[in-house]
DSSP file (Angstrom, degrees, kcal/mol; ACC not computed):
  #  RESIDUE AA STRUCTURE BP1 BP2  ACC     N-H-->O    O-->H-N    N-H-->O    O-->H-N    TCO  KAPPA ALPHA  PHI   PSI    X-CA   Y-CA   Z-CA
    1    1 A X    >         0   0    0      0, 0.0     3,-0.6     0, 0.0     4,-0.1   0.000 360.0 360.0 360.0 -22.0   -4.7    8.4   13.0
    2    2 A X  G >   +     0   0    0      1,-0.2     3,-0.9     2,-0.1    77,-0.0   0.895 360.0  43.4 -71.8 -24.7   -2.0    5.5   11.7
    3    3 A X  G >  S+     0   0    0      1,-0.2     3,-3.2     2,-0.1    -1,-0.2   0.698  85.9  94.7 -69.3 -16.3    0.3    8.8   10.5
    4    4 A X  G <  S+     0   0    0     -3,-0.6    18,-0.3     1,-0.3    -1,-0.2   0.620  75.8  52.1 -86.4  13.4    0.0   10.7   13.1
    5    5 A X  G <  S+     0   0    0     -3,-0.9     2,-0.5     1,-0.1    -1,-0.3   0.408  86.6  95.4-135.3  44.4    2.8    9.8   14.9
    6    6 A X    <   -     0   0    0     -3,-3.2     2,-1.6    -4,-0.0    -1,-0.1  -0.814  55.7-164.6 -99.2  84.8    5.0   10.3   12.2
    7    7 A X        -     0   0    0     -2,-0.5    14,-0.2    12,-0.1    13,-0.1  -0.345  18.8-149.3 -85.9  71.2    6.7   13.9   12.1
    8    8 A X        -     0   0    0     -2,-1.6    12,-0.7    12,-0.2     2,-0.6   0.376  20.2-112.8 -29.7 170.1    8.3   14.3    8.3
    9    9 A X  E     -AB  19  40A   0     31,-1.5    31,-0.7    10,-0.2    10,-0.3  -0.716  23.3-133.9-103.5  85.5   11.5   16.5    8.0
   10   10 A X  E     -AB  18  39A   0      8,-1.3     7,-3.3    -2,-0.6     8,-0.7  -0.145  16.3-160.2 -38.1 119.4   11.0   19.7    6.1
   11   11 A X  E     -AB  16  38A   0     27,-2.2    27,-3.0     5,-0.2     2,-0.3  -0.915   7.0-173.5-106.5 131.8   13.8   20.2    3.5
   12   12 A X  E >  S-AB  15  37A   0      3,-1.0     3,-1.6    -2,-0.5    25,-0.2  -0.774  77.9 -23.4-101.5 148.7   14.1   24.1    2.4
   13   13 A X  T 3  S-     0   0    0     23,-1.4    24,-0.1    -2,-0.3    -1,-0.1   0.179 128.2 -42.0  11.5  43.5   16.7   23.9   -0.5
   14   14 A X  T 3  S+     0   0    0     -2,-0.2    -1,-0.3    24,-0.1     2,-0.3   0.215 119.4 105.6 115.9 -45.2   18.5   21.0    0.2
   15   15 A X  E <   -A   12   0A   0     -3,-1.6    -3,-1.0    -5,-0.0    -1,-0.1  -0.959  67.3-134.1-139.8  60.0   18.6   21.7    3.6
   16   16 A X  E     +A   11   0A   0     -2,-0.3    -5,-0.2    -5,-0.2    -6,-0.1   0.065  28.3 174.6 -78.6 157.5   16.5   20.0    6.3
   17   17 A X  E     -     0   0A   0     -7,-3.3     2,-0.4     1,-0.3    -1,-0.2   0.777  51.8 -36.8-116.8 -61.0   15.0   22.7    8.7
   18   18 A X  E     -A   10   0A   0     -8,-0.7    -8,-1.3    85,-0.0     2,-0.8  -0.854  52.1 -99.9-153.9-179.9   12.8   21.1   11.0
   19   19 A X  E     -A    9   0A   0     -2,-0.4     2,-0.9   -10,-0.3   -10,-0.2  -0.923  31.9-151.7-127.0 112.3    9.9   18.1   11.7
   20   20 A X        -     0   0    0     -2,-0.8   -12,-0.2   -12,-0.7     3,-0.1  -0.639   7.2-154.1-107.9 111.6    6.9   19.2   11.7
   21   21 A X    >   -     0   0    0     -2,-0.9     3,-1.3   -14,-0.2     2,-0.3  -0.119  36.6 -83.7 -75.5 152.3    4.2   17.3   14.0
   22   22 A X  T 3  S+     0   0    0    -18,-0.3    -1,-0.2     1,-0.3     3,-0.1  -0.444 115.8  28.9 -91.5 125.3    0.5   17.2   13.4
   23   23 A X  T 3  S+     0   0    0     -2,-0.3    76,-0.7     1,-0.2    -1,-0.3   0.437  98.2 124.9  99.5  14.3   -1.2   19.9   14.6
   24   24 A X  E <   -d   99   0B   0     -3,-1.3     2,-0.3    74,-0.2    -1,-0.2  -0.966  44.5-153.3-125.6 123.2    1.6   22.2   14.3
   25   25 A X  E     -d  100   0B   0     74,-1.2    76,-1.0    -2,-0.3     2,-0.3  -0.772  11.9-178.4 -71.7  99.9    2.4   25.3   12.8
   26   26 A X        -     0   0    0     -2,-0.3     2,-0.6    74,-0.2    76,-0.1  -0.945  11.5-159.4-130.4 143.9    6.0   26.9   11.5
   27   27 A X        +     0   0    0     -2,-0.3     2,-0.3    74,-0.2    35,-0.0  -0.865  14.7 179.9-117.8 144.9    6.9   30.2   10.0
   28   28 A X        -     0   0    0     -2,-0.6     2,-0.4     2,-0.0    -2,-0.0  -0.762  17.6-147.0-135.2 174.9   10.1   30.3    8.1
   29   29 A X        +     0   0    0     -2,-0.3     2,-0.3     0, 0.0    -2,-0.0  -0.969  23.7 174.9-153.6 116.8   11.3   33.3    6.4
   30   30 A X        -     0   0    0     -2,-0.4     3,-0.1     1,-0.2     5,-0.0  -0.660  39.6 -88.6-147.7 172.3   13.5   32.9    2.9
   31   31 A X        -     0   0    0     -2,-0.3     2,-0.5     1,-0.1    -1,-0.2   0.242  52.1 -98.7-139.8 165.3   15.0   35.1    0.5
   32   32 A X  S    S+     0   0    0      2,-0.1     2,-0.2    22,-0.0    24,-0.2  -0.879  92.0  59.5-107.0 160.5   12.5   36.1   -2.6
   33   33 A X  E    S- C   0  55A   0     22,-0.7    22,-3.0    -2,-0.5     2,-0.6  -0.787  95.4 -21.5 122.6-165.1   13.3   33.8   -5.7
   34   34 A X  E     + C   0  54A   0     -2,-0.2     2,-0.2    20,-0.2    20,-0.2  -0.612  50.7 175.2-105.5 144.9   13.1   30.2   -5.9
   35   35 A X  E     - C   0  53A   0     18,-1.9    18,-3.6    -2,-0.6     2,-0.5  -0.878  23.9-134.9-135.3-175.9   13.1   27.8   -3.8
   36   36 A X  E     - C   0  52A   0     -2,-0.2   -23,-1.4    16,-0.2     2,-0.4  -0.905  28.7-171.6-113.0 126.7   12.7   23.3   -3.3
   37   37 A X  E     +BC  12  51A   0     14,-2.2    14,-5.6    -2,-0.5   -25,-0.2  -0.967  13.0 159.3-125.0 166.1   10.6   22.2   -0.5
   38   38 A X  E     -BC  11  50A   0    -27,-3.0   -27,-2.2    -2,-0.4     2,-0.3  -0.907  40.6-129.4-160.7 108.2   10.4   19.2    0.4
   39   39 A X  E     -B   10   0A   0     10,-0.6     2,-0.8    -2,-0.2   -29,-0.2  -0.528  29.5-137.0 -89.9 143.4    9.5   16.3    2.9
   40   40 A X  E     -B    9   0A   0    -31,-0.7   -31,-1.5    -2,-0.3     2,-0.2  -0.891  34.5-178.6-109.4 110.1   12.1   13.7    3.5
   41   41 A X        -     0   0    0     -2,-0.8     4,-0.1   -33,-0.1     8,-0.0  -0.770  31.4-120.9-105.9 131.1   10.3   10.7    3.5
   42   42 A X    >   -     0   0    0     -2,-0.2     3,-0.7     1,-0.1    -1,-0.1  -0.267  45.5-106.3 -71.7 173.4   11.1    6.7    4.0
   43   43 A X  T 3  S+     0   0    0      1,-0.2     2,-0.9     3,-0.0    -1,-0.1   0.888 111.3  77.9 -92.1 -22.3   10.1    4.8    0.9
   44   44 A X  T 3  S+     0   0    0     34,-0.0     2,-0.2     2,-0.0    -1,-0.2   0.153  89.5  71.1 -70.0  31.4    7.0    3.2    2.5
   45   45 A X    <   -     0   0    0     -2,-0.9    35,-0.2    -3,-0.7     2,-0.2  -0.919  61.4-177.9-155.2 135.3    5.3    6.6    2.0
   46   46 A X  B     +e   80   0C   0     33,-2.1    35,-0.7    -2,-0.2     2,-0.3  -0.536  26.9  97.9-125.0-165.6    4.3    7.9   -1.2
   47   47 A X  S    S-     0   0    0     33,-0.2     2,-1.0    -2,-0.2    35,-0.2  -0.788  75.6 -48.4 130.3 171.7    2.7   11.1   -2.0
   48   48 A X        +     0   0    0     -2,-0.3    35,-2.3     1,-0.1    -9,-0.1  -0.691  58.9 154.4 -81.5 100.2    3.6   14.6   -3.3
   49   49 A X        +     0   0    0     -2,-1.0   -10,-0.6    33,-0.1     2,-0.3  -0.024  40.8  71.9-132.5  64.5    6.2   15.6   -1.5
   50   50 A X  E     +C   38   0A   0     33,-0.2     2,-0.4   -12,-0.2   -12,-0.2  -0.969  47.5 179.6-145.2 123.7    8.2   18.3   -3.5
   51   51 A X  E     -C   37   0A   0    -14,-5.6   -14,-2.2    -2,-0.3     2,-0.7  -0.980  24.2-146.2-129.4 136.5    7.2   22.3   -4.5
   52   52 A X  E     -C   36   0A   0     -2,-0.4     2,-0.6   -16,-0.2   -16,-0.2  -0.834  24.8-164.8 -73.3  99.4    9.2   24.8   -6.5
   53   53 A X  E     -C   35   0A   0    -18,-3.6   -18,-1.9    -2,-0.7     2,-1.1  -0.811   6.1-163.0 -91.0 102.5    8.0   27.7   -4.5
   54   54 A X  E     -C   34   0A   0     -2,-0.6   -20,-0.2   -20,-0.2     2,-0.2  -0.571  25.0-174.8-101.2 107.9    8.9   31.3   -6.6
   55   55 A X  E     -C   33   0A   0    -22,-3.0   -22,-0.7    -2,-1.1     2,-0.4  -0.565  21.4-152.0-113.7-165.5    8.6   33.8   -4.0
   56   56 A X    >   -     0   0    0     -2,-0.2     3,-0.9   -24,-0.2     2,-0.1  -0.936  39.5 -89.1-143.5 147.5    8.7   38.2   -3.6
   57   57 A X  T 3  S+     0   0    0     -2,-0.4     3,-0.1     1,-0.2   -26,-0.1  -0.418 111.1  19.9 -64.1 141.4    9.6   40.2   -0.8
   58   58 A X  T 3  S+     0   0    0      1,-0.2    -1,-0.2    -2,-0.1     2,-0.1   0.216  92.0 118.2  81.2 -14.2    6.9   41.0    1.3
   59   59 A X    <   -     0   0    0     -3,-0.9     2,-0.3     1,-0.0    -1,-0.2  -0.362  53.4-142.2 -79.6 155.8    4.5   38.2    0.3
   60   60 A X        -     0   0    0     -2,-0.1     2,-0.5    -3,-0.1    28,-0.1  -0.934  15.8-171.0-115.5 145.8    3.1   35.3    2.9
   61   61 A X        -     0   0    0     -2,-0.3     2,-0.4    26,-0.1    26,-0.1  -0.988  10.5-151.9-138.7 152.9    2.9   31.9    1.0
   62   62 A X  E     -F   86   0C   0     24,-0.5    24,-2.7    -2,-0.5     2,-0.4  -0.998  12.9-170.7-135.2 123.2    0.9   29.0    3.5
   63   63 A X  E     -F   85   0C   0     -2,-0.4     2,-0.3    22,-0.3    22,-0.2  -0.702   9.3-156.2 -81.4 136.4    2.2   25.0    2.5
   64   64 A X  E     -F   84   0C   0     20,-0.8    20,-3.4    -2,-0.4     2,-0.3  -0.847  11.3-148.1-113.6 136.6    0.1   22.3    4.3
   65   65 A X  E     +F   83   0C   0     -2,-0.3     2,-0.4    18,-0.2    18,-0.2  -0.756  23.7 179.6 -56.5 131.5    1.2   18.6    5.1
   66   66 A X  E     -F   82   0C   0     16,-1.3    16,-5.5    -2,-0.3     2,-0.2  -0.963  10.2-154.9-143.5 152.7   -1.8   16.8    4.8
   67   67 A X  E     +F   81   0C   0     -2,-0.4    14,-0.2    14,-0.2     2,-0.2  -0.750  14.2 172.9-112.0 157.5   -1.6   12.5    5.5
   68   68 A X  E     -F   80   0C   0     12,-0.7    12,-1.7    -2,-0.2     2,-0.4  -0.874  11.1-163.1-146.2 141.2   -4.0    9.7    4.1
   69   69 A X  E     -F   79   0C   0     -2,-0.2     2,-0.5    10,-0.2    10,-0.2  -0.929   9.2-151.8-137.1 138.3   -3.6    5.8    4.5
   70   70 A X  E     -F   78   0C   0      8,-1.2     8,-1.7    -2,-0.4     2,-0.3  -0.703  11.2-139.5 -73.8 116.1   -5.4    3.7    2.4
   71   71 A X        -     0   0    0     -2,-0.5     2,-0.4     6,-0.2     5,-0.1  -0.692  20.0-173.9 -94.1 170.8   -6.3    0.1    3.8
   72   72 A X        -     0   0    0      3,-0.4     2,-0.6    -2,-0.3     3,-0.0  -0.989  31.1-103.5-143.8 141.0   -6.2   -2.9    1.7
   73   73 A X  S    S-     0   0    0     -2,-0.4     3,-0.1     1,-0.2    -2,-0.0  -0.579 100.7 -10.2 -71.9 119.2   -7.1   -6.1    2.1
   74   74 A X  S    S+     0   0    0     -2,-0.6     2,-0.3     1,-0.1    -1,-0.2   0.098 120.0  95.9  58.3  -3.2   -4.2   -8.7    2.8
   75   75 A X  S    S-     0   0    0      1,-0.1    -3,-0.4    -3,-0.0    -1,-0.1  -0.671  81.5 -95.1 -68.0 115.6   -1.6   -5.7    1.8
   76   76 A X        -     0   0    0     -2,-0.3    -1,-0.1    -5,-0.1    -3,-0.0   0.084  50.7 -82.3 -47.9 173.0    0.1   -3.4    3.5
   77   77 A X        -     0   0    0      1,-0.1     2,-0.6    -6,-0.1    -6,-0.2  -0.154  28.9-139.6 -70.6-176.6   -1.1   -0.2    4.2
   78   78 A X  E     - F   0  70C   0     -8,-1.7    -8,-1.2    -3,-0.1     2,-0.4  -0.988  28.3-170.0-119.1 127.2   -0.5    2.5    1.4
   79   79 A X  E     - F   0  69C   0     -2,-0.6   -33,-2.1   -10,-0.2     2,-0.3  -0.871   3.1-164.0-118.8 151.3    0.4    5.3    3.8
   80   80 A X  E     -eF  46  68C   0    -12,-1.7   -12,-0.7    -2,-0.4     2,-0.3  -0.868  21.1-171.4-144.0 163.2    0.6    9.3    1.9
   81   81 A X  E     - F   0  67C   0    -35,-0.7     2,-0.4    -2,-0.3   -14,-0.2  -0.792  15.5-163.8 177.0 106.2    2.2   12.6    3.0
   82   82 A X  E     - F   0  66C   0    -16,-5.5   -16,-1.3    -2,-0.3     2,-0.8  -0.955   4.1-159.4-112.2 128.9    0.9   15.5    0.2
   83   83 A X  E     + F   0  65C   0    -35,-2.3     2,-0.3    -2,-0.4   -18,-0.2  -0.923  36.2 160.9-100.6  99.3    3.3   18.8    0.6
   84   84 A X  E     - F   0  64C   0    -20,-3.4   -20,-0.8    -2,-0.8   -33,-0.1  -0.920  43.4-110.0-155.9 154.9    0.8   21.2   -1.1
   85   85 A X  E     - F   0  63C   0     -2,-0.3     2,-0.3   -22,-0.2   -22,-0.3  -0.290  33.5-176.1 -66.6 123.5   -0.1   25.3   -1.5
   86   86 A X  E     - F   0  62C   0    -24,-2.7   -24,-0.5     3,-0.0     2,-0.4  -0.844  29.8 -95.4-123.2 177.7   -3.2   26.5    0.1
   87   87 A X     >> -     0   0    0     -2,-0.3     4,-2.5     1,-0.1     5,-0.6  -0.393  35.1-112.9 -75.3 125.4   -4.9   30.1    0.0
   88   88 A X  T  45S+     0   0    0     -2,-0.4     4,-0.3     3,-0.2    -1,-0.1   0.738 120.5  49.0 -29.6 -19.3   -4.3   32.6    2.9
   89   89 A X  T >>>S+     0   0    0      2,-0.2     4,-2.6     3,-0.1     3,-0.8   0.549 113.4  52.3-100.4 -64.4   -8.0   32.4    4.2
   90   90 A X  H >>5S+     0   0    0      1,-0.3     4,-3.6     2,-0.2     3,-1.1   0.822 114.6  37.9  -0.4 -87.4   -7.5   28.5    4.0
   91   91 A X  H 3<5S+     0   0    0     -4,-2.5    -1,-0.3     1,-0.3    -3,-0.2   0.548 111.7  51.7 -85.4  -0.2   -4.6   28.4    5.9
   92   92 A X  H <><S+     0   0    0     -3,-0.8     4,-0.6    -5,-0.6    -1,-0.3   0.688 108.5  54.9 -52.9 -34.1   -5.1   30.8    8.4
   93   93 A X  H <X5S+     0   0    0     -4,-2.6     4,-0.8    -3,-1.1     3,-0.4   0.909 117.3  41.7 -55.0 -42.5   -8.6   29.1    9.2
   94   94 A X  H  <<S+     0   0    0     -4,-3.6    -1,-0.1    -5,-0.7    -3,-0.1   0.747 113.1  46.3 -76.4 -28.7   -6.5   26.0    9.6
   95   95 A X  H >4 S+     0   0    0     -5,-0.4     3,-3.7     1,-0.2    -1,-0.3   0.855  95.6  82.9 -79.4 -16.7   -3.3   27.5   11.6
   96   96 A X  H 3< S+     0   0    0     -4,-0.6    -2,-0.2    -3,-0.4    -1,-0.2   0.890  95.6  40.7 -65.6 -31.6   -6.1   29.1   13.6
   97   97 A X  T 3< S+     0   0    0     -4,-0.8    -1,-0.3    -5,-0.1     2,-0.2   0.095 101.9  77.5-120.8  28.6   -6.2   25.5   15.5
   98   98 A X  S <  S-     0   0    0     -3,-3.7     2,-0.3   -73,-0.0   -74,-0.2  -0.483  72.2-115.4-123.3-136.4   -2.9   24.6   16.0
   99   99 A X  E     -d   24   0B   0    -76,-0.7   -74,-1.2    -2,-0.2    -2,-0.1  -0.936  38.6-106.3-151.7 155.9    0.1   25.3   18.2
  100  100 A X  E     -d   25   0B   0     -2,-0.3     2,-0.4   -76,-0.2   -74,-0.2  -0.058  32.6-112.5 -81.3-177.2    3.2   26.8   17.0
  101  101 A X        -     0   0    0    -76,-1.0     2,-0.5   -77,-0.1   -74,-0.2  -0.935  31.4-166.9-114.1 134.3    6.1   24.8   16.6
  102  102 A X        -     0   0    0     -2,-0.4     2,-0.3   -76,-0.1   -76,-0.0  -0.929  26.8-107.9-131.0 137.2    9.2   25.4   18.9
  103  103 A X        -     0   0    0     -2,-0.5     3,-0.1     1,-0.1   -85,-0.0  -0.442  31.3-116.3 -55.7 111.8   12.8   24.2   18.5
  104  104 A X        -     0   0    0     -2,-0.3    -1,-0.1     1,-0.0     3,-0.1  -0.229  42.9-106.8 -38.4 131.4   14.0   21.3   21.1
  105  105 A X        -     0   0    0      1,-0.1     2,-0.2     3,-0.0     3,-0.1  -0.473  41.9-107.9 -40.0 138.4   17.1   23.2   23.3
  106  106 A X     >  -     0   0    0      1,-0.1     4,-1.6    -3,-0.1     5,-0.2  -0.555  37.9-103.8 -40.1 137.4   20.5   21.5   21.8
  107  107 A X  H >> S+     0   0    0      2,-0.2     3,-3.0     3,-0.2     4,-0.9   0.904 112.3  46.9 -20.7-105.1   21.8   19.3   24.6
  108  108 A X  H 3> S+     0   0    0      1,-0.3     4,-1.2     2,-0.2     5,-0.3   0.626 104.5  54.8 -18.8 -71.4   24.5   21.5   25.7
  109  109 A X  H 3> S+     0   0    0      1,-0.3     4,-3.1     2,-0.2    -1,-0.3   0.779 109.8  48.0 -53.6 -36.3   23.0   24.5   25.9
  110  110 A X  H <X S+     0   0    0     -3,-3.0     4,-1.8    -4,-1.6     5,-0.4   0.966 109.9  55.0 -54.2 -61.9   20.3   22.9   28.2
  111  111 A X  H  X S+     0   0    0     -4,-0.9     4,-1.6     1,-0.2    -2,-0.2   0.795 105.5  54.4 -47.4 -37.2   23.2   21.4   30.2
  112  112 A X  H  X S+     0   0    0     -4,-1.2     4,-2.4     1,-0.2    -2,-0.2   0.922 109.1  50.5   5.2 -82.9   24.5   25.0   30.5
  113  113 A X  H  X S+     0   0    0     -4,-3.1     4,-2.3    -5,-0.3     5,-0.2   0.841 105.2  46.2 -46.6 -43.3   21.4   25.9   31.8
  114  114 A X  H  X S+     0   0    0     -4,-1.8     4,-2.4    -5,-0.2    -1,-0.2   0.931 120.1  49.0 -69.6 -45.1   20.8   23.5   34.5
  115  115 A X  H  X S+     0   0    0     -4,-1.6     4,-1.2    -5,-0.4    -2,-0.2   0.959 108.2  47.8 -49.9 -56.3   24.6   24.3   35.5
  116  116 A X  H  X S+     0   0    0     -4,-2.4     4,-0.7     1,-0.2     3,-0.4   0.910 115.1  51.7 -81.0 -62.2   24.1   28.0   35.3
  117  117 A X  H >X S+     0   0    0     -4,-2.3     3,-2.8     2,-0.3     4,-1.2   0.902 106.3  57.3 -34.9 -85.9   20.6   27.2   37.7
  118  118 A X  H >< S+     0   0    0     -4,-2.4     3,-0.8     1,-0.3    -1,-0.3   0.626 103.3  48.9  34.2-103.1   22.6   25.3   40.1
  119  119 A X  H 3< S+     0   0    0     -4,-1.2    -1,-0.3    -3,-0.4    -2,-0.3   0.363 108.2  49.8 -71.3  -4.9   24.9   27.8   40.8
  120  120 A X  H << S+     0   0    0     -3,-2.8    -1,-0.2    -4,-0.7    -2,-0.2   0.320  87.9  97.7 -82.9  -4.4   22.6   30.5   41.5
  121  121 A X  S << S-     0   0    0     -4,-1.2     2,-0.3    -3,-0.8     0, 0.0  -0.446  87.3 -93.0 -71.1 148.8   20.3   28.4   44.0
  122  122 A X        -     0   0    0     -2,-0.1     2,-0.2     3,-0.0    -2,-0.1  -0.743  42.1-175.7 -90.3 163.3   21.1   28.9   47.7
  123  123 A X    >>  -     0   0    0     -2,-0.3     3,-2.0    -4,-0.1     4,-0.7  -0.996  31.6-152.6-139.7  99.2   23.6   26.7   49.5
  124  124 A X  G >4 S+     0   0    0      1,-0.3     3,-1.8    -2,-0.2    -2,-0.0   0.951  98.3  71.8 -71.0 -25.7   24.3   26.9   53.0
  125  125 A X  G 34 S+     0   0    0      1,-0.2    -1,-0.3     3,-0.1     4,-0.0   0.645  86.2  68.4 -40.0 -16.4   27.9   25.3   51.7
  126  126 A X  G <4 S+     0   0    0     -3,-2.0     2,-0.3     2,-0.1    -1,-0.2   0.842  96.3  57.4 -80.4 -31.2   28.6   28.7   50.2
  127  127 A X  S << S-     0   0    0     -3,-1.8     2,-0.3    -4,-0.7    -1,-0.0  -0.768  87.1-105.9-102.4 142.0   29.0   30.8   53.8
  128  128 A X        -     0   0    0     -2,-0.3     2,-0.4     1,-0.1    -3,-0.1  -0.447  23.5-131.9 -52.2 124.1   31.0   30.3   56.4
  129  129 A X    >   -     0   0    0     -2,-0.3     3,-0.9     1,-0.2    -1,-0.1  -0.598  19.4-157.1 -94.7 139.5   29.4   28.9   59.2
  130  130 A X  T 3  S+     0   0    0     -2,-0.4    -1,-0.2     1,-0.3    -2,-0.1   0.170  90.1  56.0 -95.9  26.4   30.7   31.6   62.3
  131  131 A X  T 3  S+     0   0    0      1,-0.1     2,-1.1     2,-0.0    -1,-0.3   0.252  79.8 101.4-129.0  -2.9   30.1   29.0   65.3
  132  132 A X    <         0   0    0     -3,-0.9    -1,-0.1     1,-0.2    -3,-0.0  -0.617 360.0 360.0 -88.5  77.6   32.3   26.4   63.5
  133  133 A X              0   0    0     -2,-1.1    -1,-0.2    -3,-0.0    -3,-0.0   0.570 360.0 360.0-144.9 360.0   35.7   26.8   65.7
């Protein structure tokens, strides 16, 4: 529970893609050949958190986050984030019982939205009122 409200940053090549939050599920879709994933981590967390993943068209490959913290006496904690390959029955059992993961709107486009809403609400300001003379 001391991790858990700590959402690492997946990096795909280089690249960070998303933060993924515990109990949460993401499908990503890549090219076949190899690639670096990776969590981007502060330095007061250690762990495995790099795979060279070699993949083929058509294939499903299932990654797990999994956290640990060790306490210690008078120490701080030793806090862990393991990036590692599990099996297709595995990680299906395991996606079975979370919830997917969905991209926050960008600002703008949400402001957009709210505008767009707005203007389609009615308004008795839009008509002329025909008693007004």
């Amino acid at each position: 529970m001391a991790n858990v409200m700590v959402s690492p940053d997946v990096v795909i090549d280089g690249n960070k893609n998303f933060a993924l939050g515990n109990n949460y599920y993401h499908v990503v879709q890549v090219a076949e050949g190899t690639h670096q994933i990776s969590l981007d981590l502060a330095e007061r967390y250690q762990g495995n958190n790099n795979i060279i993943l070699e993949t083929k068209s058509g294939q499903d490959y299932f990654l797990r986050i999994s956290t640990k913290v060790k306490f210690q006496k008078n120490k701080p904690y030793d806090r862990w984030f393991i990036l590692e390959r599990v099996s297709a029955p595995e990680a299906r059992k395991e996606i079975a019982l979370c919830k997917p993961y969905v991209p926050e709107i960008k600002q703008e486009a949400s402001e957009a939205v709210k505008q767009e809403s707005k203007e389609s609400e009615y308004s008795s300001q839009k008509f002329n009122n025909p008693f007004s003379k």
